[in-house]
C-alpha positions in Angstrom: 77.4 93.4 111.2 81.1 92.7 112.2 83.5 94.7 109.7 86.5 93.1 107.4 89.9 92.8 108.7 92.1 95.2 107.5 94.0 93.7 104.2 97.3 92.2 105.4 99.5 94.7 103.5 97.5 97.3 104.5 98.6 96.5 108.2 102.2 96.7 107.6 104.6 99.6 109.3 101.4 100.7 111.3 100.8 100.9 114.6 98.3 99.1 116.8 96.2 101.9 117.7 96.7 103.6 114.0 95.2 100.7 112.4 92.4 100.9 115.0 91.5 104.4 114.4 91.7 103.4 110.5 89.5 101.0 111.0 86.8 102.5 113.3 86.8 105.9 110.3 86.0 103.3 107.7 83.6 101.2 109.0 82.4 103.4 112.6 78.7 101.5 113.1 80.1 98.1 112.5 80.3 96.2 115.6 83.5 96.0 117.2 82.7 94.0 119.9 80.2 92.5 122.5 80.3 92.3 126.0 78.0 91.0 128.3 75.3 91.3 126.0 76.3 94.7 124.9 77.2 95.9 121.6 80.0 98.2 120.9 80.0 99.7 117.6 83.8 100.8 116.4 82.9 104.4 116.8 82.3 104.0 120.7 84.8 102.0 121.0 87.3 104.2 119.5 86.7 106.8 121.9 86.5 104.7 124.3 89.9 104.2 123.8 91.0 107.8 122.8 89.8 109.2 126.6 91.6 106.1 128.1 94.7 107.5 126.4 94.4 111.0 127.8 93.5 109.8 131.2 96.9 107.8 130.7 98.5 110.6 129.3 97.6 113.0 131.5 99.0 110.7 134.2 102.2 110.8 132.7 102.2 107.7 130.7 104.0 108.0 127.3 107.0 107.0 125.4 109.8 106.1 127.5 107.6 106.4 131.1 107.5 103.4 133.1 104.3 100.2 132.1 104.2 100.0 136.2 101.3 101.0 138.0 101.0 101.7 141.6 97.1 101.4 141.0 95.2 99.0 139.2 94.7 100.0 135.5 91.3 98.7 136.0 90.0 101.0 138.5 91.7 104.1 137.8 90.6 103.9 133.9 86.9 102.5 134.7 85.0 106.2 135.0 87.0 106.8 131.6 85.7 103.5 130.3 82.1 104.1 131.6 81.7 107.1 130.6 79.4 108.0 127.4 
């Protein structure tokens, strides 16, 4: 079951990752998205996403830090992605 887009005017003002995190509190076991064959439900997703951001974080990414990587984001955010 895929949820509902968030209403247009709903989406206004807000942030990407706000809206996100909106989303996966309304509707958390509606699939967000599939992969390879595998389901992700909004809820997994979500944190998926929320210890990608503290991995970042905690790497010194943030407002105002640089987008450049020496590493690929790929393989130093994997174990965070892979990790249930």
């Amino acid at each position: 079951m895929t949820a509902p887009a968030p209403r247009r005017e709903a989406r206004s003002g807000r942030s990407i990752h706000r809206l996100f995190a909106e989303q996966a509190e309304a509707v958390p076991l509606f699939t967000a998205m599939v992969h390879a064959g595998k389901e992700l439900r909004y809820r997994e997703l979500n944190a998926q996403a929320n210890r990608i951001a503290r991995l970042l974080a905690d790497r010194g990414a943030g407002r105002g830090s640089s987008s450049r990587s020496p590493r690929s984001p790929r393989r130093s955010c994997w174990p965070a992605c892979s990790a249930s």
